[in-house]
N, C-alpha and C positions, 0 to 999 in steps of 0.2 A: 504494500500500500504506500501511496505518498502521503509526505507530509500534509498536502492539501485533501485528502481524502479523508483522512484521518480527525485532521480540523474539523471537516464536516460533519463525522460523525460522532465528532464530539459534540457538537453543537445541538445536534439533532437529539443526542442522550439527554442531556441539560436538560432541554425541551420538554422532554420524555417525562423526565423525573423531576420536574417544578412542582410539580403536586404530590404529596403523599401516597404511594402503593403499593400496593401488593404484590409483593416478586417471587417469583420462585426461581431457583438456580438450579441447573441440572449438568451434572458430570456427566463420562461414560461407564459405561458397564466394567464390571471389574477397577473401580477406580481407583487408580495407584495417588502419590505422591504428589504430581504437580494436580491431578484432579480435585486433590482434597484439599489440598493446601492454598490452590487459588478461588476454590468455593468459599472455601471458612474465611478466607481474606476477605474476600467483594462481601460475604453476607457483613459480616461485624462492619465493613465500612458505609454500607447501605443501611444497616441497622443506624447506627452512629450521626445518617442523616438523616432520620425520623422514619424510616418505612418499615413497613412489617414485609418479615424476609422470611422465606422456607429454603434450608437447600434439602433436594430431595435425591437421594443413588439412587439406580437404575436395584442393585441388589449389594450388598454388603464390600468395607470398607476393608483394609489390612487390620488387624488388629494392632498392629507396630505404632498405626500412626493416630490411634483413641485419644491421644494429648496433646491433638493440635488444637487450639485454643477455639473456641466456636462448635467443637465439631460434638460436643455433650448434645445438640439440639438437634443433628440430623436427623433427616428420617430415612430410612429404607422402603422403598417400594416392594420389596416381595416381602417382606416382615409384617405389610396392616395395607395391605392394597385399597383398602376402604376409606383409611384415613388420610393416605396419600392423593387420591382420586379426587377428593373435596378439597383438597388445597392445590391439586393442580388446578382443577373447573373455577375457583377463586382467584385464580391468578389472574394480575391486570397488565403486566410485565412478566419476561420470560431469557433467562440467560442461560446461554449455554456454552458451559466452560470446557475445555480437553478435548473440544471434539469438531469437527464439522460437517458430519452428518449425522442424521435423525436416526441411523439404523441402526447407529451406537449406544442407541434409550432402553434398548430390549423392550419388554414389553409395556414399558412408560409409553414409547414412541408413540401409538395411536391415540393415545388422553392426551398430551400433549399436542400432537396437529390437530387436534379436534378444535382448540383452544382459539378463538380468531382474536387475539390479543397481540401488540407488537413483541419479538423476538429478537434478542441481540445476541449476536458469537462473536466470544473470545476465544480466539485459540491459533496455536503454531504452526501447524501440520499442513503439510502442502493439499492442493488440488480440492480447494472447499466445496463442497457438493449441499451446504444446510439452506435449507430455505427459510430467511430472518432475513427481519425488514432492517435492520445496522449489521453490519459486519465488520468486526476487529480481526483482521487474517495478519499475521505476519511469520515467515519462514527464518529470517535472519534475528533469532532469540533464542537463549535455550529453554523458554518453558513458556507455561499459558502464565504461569504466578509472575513471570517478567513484563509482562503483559499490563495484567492486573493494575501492578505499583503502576507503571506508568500510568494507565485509564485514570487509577486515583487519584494522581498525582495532575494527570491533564483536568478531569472534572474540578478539582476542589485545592490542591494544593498537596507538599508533601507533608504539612501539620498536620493532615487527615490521615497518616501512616502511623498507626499507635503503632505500643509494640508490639501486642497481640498482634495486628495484622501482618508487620513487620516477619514476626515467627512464621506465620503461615505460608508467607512469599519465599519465605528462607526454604522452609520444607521444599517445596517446588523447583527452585531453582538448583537447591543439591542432587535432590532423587533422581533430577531430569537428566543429569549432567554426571553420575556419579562420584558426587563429591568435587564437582569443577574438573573433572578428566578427562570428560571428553564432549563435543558439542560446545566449547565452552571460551572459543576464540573469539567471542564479541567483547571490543571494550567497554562498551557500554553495560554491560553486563557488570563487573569488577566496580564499577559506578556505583549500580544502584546495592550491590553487595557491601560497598563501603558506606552506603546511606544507609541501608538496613542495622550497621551496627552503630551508626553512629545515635541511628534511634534507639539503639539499645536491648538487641535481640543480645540469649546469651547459645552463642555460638559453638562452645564445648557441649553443654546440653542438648543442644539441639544432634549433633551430630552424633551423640550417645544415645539417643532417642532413636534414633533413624538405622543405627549400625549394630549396636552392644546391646538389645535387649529382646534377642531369642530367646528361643529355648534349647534344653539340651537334646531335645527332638527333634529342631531345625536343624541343627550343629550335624548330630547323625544323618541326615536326608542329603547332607549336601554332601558330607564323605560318602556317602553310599553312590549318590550320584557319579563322583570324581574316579572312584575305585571299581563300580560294578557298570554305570549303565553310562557314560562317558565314550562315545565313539570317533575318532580322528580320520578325517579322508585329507593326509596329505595333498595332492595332487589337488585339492579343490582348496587346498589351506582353510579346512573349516574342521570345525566339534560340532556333534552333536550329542544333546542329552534328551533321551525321552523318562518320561516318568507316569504310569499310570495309574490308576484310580485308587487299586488295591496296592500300589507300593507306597502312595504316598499316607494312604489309611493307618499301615505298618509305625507310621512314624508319627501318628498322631497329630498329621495333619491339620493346619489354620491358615486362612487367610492370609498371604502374604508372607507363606514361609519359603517359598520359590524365589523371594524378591532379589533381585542381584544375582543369580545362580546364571544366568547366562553368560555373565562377564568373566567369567571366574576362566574359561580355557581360553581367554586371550592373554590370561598369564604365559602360554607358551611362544615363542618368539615364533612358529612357522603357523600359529592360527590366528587368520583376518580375519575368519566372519565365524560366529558361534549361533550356534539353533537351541533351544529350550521348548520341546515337545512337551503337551499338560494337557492329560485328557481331564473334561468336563464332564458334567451332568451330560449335555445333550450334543458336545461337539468336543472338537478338540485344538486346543490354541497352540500358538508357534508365537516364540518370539525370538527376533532377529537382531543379534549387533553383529556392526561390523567396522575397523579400522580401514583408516586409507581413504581411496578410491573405490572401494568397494558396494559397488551402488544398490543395499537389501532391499531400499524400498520398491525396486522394478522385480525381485524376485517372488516378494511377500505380494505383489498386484497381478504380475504375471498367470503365475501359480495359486496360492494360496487364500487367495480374498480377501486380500489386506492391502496395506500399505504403510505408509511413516515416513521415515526422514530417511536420507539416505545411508547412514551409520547407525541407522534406529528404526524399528519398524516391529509390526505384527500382523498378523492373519490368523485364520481357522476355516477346519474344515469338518463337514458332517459326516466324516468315517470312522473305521476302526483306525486306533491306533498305530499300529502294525501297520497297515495301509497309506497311512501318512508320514509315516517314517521312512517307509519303501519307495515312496513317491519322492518324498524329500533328498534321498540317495539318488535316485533315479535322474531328477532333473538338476542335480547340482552342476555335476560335470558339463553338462549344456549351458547351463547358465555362467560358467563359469569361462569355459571358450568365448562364451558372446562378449562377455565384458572383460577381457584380454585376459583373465588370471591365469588359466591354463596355455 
């Protein structure tokens, strides 16, 4: 977006929000790190300017990240569909953070389009497909919560960045970026990471929130992964790790205990892109990094029904497991020729 684009649609929010309302904010499904963290941001800072705020998930959060500040008032949609329903149909504004398309709501999606209220997207993620009447799109950021601060900061100033909010942007910007590693070449970014502390986020904590407070359950799933179900195709320079329903039961399983396990085989110097297979209730998810030049998000669109960034990406498919790992083997080497690796 330009900067003149951006103006406008700042202007047009102002607009929007001169009167007291009713909002409701919605993440995507499966909502990690910057989904929560720039929810819980916009709500307290919306809150903060007189409106009454809902954010609602598509279906349940990490448990890692329960202590992002705001996030005590979520609601989950598949936990009380009833009472979620009534506060979508009340809604008089409609923000949709982490995502730019609707097919990301799961089964919010159709209460939501039902909704003929105006609709604003926040979010990073190339090739926006949402249909909202404002649009915040930008690719050169590393999260929706970098976003956010700025909206804030463009709407009302950066005194409206408490510290509570301050925390939730911080969440966002780490998780997206692991820990500032990677995605994480904007200087603007290092900016507003310096303004976030100077407002007074505490930054050890947060990062001990986010990393050092598994279980010794997660701990075990991730060596089991590294030692038993850990697969290396040199020749494509990739890992891949599948995990299924019943392995990850074995370990007593939570929300969010996968988080980071895809990065983990780029600790070897000959793997540029790493795969994380995770069967579901009703499908089964892929998630893709990759170093370099290594372009995952035409892999994860190509093949898989996804997309993302080019170092960052995901998809899912409605098969067996087995079958999506076989595919995954299958067309790597293809895709790997095409985009010069092989």
């Amino acid at each position: 977006m330009t900067i003149q684009e951006i103006d406008k649609n700042i202007k047009e929010t102002k607009s929007l929000l001169s009167s007291k309302k009713k909002i409701v904010i919605v993440p995507h499904m499966s909502p990690d790190g910057d989904a929560m963290g720039s929810c819980c941001a916009l709500s307290l800072y919306l809150q903060n300017e007189g409106h009454e705020v809902n954010v609602i998930t598509p279906d349940s959060f990490p448990t890692y990240l329960a202590w992002i500040p705001g996030i005590d008032s979520v609601s989950v949609f598949i936990d009380n569909r009833k009472a979620a329903k009534k506060k979508i149909e009340a809604a008089e504004v409609f923000f949709f953070l982490d995502h730019n398309n609707e097919s990301r709501q799961g089964d919010m999606q159709k209460y939501v389009e039902a909704c003929d209220v105006p609709k604003i997207m926040i979010d990073h993620h190339p090739e926006p497909k949402a249909n909202v009447d404002i649009m915040f799109s930008r690719v050169d950021v590393t999260s929706t919560c970098e976003m956010v601060y700025e909206f804030i900061v463009a709407m009302t100033g950066v005194e409206a960045v408490t510290k509570d909010i301050a925390t939730g942007i911080y969440v966002g910007i780490n998780t997206d970026t692991g820990g500032l590693s990677y995605n994480s070449s904007f200087p603007q970014t290092y900016r507003i990471v310096a303004s976030l502390i100077e407002i007074g986020i505490d930054k050890p904590f947060i990062h001990e929130m986010i990393y050092n407070t598994f279980s010794e359950d997660r701990l075990r799933l991730m060596g089991y992964c590294l030692n038993t179900k850990m697969k290396v195709i040199p020749e494509c320079q990739a890992a891949i790790i599948s995990l299924t329903k019943k392995e990850m039961e074995q370990f007593n399983y939570k929300d969010g205990d996968t988080e980071g396990f895809v990065n983990i085989p780029h600790g070897m110097q000959a793997v540029s892109l790493s795969i994380l297979i995770t069967e579901k209730k009703d499908k089964v998810k892929l998630s893709f990094r990759s170093k370099g030049e290594y372009p995952i998000n035409k892999l994860a669109a190509d093949y898989f029904n996804g997309g993302g960034h080019r170092n960052a990406a995901g998809g899912a498919l409605e098969l067996p497991i087995e079958e999506v790992e076989q595919k995954l083997i299958d067309v790597l080497p293809i895709f790997a020729k095409e985009v010069g690796i092989m």
